[in-house]
C-alpha positions as CSV (number, residue, x, y, z in Angstrom):
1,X,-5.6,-10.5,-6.1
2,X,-4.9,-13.3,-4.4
3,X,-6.0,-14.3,-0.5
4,X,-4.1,-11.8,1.9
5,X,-1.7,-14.7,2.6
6,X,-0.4,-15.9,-0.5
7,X,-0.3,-12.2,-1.5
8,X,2.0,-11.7,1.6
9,X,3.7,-15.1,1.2
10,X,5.0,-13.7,-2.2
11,X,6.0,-10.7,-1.0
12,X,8.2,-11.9,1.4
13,X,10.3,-13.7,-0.9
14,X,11.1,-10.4,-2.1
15,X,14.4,-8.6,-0.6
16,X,13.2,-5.1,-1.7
17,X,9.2,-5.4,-0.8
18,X,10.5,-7.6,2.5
19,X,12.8,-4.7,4.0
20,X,9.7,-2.6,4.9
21,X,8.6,-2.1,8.3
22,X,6.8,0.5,10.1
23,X,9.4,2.9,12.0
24,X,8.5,4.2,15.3
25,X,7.2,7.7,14.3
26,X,4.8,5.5,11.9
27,X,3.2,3.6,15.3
28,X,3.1,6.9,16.8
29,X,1.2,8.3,13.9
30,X,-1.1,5.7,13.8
31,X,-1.7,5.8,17.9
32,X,-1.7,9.6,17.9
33,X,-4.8,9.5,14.6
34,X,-6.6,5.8,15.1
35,X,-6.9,3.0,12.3
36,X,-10.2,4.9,11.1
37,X,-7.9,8.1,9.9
38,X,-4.9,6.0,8.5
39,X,-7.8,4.0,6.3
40,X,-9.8,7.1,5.4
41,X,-5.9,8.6,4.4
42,X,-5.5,4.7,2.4
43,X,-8.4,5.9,0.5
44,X,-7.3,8.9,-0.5
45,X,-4.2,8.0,-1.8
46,X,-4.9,5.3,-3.8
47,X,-7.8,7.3,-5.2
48,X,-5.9,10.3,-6.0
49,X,-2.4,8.8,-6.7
50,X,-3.1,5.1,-8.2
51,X,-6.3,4.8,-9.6
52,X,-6.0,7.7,-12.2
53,X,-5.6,5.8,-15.7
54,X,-2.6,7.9,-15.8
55,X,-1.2,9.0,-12.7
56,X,0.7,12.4,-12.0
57,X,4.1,11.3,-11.8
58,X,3.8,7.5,-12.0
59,X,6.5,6.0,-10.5
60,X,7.6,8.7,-8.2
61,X,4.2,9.7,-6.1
62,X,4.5,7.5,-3.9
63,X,7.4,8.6,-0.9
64,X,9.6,6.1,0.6
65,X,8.5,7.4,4.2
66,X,6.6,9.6,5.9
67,X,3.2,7.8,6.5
68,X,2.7,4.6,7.2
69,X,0.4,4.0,4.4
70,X,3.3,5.6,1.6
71,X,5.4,2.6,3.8
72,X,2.6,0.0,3.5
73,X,2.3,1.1,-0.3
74,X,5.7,0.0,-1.5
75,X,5.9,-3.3,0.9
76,X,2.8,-4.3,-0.9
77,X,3.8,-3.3,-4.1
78,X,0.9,-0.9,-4.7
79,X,2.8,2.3,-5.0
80,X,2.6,2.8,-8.8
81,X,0.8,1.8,-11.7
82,X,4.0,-0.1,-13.3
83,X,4.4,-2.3,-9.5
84,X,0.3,-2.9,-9.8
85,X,0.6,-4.2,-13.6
86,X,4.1,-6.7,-12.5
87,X,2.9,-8.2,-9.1
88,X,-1.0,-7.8,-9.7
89,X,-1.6,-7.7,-13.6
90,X,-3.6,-4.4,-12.9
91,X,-3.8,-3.0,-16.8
92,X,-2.1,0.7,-16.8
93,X,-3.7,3.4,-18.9
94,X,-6.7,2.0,-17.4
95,X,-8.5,3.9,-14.5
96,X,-9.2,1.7,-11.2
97,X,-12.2,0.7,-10.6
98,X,-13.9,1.0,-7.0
99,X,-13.5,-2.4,-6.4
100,X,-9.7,-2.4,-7.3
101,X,-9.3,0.9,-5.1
102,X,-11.1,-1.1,-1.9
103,X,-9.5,-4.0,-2.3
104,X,-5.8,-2.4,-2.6
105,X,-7.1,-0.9,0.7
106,X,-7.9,-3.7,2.3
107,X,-4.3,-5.0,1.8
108,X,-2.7,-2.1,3.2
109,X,-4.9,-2.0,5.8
110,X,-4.1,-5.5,6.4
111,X,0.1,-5.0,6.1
112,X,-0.3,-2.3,8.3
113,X,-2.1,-4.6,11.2
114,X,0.1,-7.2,10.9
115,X,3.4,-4.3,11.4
116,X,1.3,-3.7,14.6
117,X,1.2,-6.5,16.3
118,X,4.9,-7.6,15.0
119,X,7.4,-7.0,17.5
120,X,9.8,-4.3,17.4
């Protein structure tokens, strides 16, 4: 991946990733649990529904809404195995390794923030 930047930079340019934003009953969510629960839920996620070599329903496990990371997921292109392989050049049929897993993470973590502190 590239620095957060660039990888947000490019995303932008796209009308489908670009459309994404954080509704209100996501910032309520994330007020009403804390950063440290929406990360732990991150985790979980991508480990359960990403980093499998061959996920349960690739291309559909990943809702349109109803969490903030599901939301963060498809804004930074990390909410299948096919979007990983186009905008990262993540191999499919290949399970994620720990690093990939933290550092897809660390990008929604990092979408997330920036939603945050965007104005509404």
């Amino acid at each position: 991946m590239a620095t957060l930047e660039a990888t947000f930079a490019r995303l932008n340019q796209s009308p489908f990733r670009s459309r994404f934003h954080l509704s209100e009953k996501d910032r309520q969510l994330i007020a009403a649990k804390g950063m440290a629960v929406i990360r732990a839920h991150a985790i979980d996620f991508v480990k359960t529904r990403l980093a499998p070599a061959e996920p349960r329903n690739d291309g559909k496990q990943t809702p349109l809404r109803g969490h903030p990371v599901f939301v963060a997921q498809h804004a930074c292109a990390c909410c299948c195995r096919g979007c990983l392989q186009k905008w990262y050049h993540v191999p499919m049929g290949i399970e994620l390794s720990e690093d990939q897993q933290t550092r897809i993470v660390k990008l929604l973590m990092a979408w997330i923030e920036r939603e945050l502190s965007r104005a509404r």
